[in-house]
DRENFIDO-386538 format. One record per residue: x, y, z of N, C-alpha, C in turn. Coordinates in steps of 0.1 Angstrom, whole numbers, padded with zeros to 4 digits, always signed. Layout:
BEGIN
XYZXYZXYZ
...
END
This chain:
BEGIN
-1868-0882-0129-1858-0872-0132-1857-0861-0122
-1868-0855-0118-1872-0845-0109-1858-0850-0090
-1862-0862-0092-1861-0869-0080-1847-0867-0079
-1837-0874-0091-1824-0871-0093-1820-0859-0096
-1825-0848-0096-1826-0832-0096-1820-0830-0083
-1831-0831-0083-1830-0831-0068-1822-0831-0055
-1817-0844-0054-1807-0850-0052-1794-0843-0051
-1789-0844-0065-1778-0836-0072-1781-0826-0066
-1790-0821-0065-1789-0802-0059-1784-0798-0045
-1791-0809-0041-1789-0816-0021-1774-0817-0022
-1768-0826-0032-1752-0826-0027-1745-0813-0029
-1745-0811-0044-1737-0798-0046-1740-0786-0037
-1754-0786-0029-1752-0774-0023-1742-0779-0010
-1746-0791-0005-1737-0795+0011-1723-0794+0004
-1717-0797-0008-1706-0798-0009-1700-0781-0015
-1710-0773-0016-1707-0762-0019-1708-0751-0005
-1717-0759+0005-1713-0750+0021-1702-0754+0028
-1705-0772+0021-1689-0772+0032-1674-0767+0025
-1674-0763+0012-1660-0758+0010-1661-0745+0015
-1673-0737+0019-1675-0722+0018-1669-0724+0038
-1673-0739+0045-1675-0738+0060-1657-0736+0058
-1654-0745+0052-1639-0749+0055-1629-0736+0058
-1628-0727+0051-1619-0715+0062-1625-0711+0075
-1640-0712+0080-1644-0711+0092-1637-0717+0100
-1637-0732+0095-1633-0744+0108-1615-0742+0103
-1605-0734+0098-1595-0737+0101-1592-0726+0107
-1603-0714+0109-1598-0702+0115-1601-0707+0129
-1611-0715+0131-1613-0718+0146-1607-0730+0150
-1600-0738+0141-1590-0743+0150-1580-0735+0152
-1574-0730+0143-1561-0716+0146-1563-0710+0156
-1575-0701+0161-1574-0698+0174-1577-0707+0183
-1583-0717+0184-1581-0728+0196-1572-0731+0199
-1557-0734+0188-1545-0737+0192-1538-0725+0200
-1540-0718+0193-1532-0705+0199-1541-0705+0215
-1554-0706+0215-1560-0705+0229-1550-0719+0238
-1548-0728+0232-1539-0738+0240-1529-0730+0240
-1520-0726+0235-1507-0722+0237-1508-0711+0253
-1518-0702+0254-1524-0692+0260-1525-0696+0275
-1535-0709+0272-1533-0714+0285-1521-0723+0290
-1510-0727+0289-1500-0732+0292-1490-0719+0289
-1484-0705+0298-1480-0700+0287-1464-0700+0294
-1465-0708+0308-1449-0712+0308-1444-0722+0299
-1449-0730+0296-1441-0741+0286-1442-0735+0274
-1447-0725+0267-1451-0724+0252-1437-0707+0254
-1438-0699+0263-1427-0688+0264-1418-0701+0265
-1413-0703+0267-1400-0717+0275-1395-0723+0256
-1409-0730+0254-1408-0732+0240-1403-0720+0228
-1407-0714+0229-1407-0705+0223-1394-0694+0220
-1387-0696+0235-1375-0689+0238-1362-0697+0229
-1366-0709+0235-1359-0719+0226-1356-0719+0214
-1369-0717+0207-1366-0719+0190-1359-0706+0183
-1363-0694+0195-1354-0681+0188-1345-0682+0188
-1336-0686+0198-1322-0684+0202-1318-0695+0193
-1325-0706+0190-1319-0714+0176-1320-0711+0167
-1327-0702+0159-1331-0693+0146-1319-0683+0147
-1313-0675+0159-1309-0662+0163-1296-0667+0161
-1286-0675+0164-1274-0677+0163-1272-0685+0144
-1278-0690+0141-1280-0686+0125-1278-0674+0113
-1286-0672+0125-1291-0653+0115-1280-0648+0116
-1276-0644+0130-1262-0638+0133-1255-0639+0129
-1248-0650+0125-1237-0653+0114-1238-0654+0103
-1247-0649+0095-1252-0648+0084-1250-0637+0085
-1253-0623+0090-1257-0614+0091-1240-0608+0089
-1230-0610+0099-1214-0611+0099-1210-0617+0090
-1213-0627+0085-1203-0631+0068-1212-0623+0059
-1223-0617+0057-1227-0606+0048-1217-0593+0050
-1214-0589+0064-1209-0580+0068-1196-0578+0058
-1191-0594+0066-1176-0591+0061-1172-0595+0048
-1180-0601+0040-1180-0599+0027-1183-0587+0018
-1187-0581+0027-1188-0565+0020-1176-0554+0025
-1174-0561+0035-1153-0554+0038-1147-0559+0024
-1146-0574+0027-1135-0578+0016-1138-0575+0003
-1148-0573-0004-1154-0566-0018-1148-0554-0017
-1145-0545-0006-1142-0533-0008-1124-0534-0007
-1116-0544-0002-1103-0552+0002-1099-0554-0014
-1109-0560-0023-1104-0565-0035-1106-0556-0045
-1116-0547-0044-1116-0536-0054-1100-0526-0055
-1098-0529-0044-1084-0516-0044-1077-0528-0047
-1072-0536-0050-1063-0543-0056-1055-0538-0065
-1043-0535-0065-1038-0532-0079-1026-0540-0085
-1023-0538-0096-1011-0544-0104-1001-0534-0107
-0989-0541-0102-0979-0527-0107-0970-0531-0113
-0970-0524-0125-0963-0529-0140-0950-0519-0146
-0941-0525-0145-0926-0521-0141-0924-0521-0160
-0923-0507-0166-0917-0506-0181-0902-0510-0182
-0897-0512-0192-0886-0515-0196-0879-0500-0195
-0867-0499-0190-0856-0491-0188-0855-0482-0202
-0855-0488-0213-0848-0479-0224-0859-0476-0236
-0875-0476-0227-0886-0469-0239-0889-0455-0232
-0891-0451-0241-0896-0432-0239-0903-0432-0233
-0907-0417-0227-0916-0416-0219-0933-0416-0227
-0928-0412-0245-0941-0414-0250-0948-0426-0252
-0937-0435-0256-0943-0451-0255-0951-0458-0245
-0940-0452-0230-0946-0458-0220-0960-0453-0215
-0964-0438-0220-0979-0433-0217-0990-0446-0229
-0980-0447-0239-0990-0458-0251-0992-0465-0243
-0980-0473-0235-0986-0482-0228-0998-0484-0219
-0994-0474-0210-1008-0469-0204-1024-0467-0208
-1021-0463-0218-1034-0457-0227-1039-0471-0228
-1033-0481-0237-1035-0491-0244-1042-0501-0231
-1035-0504-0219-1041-0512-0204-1053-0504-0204
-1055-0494-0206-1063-0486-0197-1079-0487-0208
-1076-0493-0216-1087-0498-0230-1096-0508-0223
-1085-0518-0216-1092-0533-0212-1104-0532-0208
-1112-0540-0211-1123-0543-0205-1122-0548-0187
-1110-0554-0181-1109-0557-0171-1103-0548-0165
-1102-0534-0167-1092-0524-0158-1106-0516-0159
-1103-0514-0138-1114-0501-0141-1103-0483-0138
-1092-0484-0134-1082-0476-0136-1073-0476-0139
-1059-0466-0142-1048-0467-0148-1040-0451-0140
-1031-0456-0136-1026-0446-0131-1009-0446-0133
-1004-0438-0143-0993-0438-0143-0980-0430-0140
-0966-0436-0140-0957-0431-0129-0943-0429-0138
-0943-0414-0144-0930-0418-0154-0915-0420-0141
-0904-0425-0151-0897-0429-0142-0890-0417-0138
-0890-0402-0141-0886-0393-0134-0892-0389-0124
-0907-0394-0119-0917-0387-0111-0912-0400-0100
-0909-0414-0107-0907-0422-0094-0893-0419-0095
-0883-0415-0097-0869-0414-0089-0869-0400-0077
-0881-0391-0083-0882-0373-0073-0885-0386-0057
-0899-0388-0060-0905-0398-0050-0896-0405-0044
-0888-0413-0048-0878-0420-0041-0866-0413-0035
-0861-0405-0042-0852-0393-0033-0861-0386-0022
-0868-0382-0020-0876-0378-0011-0884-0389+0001
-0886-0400-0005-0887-0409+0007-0877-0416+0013
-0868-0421+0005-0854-0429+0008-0847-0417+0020
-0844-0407+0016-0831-0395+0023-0820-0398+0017
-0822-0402+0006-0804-0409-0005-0804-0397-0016
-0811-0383-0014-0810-0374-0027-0798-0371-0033
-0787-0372-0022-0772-0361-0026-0763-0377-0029
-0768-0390-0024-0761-0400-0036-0765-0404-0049
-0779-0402-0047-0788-0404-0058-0785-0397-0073
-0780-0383-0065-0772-0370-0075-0760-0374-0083
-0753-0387-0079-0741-0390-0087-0742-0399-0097
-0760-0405-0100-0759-0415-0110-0760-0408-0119
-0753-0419-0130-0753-0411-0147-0772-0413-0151
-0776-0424-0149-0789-0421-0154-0798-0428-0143
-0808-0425-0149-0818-0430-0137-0826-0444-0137
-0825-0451-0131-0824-0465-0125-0836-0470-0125
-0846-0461-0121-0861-0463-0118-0865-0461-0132
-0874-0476-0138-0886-0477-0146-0900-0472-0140
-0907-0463-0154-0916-0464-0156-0925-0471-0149
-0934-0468-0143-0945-0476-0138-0958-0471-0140
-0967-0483-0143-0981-0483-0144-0989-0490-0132
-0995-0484-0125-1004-0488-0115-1022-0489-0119
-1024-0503-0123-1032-0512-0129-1044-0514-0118
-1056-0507-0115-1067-0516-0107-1075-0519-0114
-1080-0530-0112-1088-0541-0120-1103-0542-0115
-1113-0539-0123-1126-0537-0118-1129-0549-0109
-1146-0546-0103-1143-0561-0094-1147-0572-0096
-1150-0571-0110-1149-0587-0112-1139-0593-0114
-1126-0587-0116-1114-0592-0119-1105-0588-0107
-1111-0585-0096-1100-0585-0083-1101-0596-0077
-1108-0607-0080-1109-0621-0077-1095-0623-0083
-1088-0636-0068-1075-0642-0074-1074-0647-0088
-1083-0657-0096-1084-0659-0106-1080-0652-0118
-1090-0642-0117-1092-0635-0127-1082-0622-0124
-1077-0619-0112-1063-0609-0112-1054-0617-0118
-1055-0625-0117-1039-0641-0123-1041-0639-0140
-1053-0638-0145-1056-0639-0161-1050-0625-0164
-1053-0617-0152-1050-0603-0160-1037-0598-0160
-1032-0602-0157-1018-0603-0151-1009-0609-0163
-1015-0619-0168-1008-0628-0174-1015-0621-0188
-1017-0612-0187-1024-0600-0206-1017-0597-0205
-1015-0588-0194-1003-0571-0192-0988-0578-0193
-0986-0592-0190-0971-0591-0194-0969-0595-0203
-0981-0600-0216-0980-0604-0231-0971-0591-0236
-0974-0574-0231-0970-0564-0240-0957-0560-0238
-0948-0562-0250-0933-0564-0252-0930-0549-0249
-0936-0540-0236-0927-0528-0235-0923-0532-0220
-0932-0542-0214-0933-0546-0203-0925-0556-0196
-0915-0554-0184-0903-0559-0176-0912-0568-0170
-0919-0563-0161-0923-0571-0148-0939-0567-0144
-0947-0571-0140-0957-0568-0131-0958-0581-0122
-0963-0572-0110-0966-0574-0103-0981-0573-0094
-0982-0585-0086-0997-0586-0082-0991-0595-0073
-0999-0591-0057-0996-0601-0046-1009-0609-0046
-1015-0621-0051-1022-0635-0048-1021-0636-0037
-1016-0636-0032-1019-0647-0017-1022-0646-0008
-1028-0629-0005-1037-0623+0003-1049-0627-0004
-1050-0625-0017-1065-0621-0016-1068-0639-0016
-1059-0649-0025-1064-0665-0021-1069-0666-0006
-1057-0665+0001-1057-0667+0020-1076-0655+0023
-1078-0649+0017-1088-0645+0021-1107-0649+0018
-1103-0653+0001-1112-0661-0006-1114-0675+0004
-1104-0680+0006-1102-0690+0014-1109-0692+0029
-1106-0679+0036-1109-0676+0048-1129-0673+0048
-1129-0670+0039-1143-0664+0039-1155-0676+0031
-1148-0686+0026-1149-0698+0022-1158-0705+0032
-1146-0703+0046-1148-0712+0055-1157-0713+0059
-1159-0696+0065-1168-0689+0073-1181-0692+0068
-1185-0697+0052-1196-0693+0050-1200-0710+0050
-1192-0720+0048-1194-0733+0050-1198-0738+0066
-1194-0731+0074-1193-0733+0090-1205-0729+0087
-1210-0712+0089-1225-0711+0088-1238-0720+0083
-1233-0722+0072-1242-0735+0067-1246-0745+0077
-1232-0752+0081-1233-0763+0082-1240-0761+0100
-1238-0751+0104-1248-0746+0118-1259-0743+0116
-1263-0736+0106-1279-0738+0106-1284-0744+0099
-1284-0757+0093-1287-0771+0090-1289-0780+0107
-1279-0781+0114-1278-0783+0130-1288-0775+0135
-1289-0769+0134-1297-0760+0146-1315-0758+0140
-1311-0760+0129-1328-0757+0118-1335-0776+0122
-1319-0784+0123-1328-0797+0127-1334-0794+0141
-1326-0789+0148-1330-0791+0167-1339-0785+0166
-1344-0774+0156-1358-0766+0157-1372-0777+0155
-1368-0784+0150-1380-0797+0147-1378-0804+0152
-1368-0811+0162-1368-0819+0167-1379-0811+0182
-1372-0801+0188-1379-0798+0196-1398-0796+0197
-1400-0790+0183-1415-0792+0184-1416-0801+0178
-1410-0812+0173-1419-0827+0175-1423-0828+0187
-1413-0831+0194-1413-0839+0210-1426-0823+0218
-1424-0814+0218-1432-0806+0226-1449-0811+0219
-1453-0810+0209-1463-0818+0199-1467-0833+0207
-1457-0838+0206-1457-0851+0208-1463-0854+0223
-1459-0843+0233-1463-0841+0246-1472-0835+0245
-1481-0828+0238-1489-0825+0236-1504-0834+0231
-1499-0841+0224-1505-0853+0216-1510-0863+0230
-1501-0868+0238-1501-0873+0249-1508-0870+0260
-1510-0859+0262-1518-0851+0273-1532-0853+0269
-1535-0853+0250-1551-0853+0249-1555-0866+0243
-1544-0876+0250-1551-0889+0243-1563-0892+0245
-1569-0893+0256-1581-0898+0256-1590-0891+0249
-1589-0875+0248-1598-0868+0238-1597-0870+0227
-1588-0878+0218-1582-0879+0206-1591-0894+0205
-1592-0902+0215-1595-0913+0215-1613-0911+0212
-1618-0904+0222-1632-0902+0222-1639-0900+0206
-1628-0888+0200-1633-0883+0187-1630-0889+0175
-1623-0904+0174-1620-0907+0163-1633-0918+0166
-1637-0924+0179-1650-0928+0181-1663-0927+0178
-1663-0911+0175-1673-0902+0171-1672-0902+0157
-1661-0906+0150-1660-0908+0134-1654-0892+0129
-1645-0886+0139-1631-0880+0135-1622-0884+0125
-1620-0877+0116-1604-0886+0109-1593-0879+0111
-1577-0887+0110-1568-0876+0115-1566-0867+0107
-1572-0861+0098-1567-0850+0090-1574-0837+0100
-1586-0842+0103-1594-0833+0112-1585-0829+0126
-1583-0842+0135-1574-0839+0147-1560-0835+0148
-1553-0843+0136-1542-0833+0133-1542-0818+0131
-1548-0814+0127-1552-0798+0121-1551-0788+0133
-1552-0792+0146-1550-0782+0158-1534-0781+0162
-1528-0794+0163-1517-0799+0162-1504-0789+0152
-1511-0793+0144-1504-0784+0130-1502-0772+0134
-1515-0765+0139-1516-0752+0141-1508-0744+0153
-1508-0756+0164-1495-0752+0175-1486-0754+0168
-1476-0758+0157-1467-0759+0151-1463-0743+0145
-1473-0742+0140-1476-0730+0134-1470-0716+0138
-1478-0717+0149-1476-0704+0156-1465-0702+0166
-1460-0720+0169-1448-0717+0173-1435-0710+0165
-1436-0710+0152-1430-0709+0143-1432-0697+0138
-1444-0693+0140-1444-0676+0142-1442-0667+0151
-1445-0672+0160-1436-0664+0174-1419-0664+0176
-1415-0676+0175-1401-0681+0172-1393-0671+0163
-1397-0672+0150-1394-0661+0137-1394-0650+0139
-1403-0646+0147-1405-0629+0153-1394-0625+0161
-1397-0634+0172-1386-0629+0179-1370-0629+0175
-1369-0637+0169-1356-0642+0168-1350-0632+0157
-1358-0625+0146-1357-0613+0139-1355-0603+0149
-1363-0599+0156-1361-0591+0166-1349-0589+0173
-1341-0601+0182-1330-0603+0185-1321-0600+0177
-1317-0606+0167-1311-0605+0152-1306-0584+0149
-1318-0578+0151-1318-0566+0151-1309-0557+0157
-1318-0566+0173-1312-0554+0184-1294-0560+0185
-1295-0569+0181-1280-0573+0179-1269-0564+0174
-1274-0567+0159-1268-0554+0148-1266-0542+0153
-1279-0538+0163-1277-0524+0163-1267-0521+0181
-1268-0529+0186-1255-0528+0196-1243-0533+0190
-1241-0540+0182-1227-0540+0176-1224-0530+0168
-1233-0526+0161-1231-0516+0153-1225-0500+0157
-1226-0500+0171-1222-0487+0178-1201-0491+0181
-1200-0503+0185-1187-0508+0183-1178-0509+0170
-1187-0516+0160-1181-0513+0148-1181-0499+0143
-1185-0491+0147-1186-0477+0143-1176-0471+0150
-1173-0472+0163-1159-0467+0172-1147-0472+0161
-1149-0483+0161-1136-0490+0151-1133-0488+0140
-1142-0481+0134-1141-0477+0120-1137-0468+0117
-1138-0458+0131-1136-0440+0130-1124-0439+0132
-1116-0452+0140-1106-0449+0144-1092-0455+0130
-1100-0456+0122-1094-0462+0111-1099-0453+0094
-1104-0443+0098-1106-0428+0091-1122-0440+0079
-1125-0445+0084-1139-0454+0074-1153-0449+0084
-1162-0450+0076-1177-0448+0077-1183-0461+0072
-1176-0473+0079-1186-0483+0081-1194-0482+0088
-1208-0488+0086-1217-0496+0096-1218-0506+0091
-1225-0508+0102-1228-0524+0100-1244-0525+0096
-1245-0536+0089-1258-0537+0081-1267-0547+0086
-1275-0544+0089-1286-0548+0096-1294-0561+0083
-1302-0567+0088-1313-0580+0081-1322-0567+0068
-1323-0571+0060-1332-0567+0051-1344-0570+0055
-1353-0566+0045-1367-0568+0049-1372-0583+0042
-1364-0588+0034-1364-0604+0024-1356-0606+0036
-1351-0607+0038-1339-0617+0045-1349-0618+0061
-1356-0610+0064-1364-0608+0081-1377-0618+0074
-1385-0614+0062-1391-0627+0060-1390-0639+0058
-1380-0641+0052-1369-0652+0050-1368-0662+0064
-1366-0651+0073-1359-0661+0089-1377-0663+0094
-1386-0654+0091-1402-0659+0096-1407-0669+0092
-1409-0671+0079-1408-0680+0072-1405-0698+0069
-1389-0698+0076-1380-0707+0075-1389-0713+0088
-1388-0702+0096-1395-0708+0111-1407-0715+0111
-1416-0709+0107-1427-0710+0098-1429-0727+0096
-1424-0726+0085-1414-0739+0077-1411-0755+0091
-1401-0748+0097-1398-0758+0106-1408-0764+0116
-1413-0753+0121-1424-0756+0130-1438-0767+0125
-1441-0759+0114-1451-0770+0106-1449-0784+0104
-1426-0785+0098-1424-0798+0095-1424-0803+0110
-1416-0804+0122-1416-0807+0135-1433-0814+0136
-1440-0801+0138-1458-0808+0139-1464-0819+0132
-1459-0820+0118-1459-0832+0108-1459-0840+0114
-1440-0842+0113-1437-0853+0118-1446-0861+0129
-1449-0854+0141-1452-0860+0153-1464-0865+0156
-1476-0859+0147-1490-0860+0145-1490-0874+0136
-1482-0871+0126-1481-0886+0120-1479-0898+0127
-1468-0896+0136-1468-0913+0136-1478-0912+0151
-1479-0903+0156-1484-0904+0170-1501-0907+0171
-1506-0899+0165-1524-0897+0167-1524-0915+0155
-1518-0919+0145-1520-0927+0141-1520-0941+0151
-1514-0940+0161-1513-0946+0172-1526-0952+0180
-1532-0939+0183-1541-0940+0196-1557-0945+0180
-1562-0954+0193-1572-0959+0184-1582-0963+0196
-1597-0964+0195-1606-0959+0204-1606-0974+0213
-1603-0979+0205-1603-0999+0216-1594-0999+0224
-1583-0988+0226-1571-0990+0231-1577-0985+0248
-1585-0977+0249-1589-0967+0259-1599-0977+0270
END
């Protein structure tokens, strides 16, 4: 019994140094790889340059359909409906009418226009006052001008509300122009499908490239790959450096390419600001959050590790010590 004590004690402690060794030996392959990267450091800048500028035209257009999605949110909030009263209700009914829109749950304002305030208005903008002076009565209805919060400045739901306000039998006409805000829903549609569909393309070429740089990499240390699986290496062990240039290419890549991303926004940002002034707005332009800057590290992160996967798999499975 003593003997099997014993024993048992012998393993659990080796199996309890080597789970304690194991962040040692991943920290020292981590900097070994990075020490590879260090010493080759034209091909790994070269590499490196690469993956940002493929991360960086992603981001960027993400960055501008966030932008301009937050123009057009501000395009659709001012939306209004203008709701033309019947000719022969008072001017007290037609305030009921008002009052009563102005209840909805889908109106975030109500602004109304008796029809003596729009005929002053129209004699004064027309220059028709001294014909205007010969009608027996006055021609111009009542109007309510209807903005719709922003959930309901979407074409859709402007169309549902539209189609409330002319249920109420004091009500001639309203109006609402669709086909700006569709043509725009639509436009912004595009924009954000195109984006996608580029950085899915470009997130592949990011693993394609560090496979093959990996892959050349893998190739340069065949024979040393060869020697150590000799020595009773397994690939989980020799992949693990591999991985780790994956890694950090993916961390450097992400960095920069945030970086770029940045200094981007903020030189455009001095343009969109000229243009905004000249259009009486205090736009800027909105730079990467701090989720969204982890987000693009990350992703990198991500790609670089899959890229390394890939290439260590089918490759180091390859080389085998009889081959040498």
């Amino acid at each position: 019994m003593s003997k099997e004590s014993n024993s048992f004690r012998n393993r659990s402690s080796v199996s309890l140094s080597g789970l304690l060794m194991l962040p040692v030996r991943h920290l020292q392959q981590a900097t070994a790889s990075l020490g590879e990267l260090w010493r080759t450091p034209l091909a790994s800048v070269m590499t490196v340059l690469v993956l940002s500028i493929s991360l960086t035209l992603p981001a960027t257009l993400h960055l501008f359909t966030k932008n301009a999605q937050a123009v057009s949110s501000n395009w659709d909030s001012a939306a209004q409906i203008s709701v033309f009263l019947k000719l022969d209700i008072s001017d007290k009914d037609a305030r009921n009418v008002a009052n009563r829109i102005r209840l909805y749950p889908e109106v975030d304002s109500v602004k109304y226009i008796s029809a003596e305030q729009a005929l002053t208005e129209f004699k004064v903008l027309s220059g028709l006052g001294k014909a205007l002076a010969y009608l027996d009565k006055n021609p111009l209805p009542a109007t309510i001008l209807v903005t719709p919060t922003e959930r309901y400045s979407q074409p859709n739901a402007a169309k549902s509300l539209l189609q409330k306000i002319n249920k109420q039998r004091e009500v001639e006409q309203s109006k609402l122009d669709l086909e700006w805000l569709t043509r725009l829903e639509a436009i912004m549609s595009l924009v954000r499908n195109i984006v996608s569909a580029l950085a899915i393309l470009l997130c592949l070429s990011v693993v394609l490239i560090i496979g093959n740089t990996i892959r050349l990499s893998i190739l340069n240390q065949k024979s040393a790959i060869a020697v150590m699986k000799m020595v009773g290496a397994d690939d989980a062990f020799i992949r693990r450096p591999f991985m780790y240039t994956g890694f950090w290419y993916g961390v450097f890549g992400g960095v920069l390419a945030a970086l770029t991303v940045t200094a981007l926004a903020a030189y455009f940002d001095l343009a969109v600001a000229n243009l905004a002034h000249l259009y009486d707005s205090q736009f800027s332009l909105k730079a990467l959050t701090a989720s969204e800057t982890l987000t693009l590290i990350g992703s990198a992160i991500l790609l670089g590790l899959l890229g390394s996967y890939i290439s260590v798999r089918q490759h180091i499975r390859e080389i085998e010590p009889s081959a040498e």
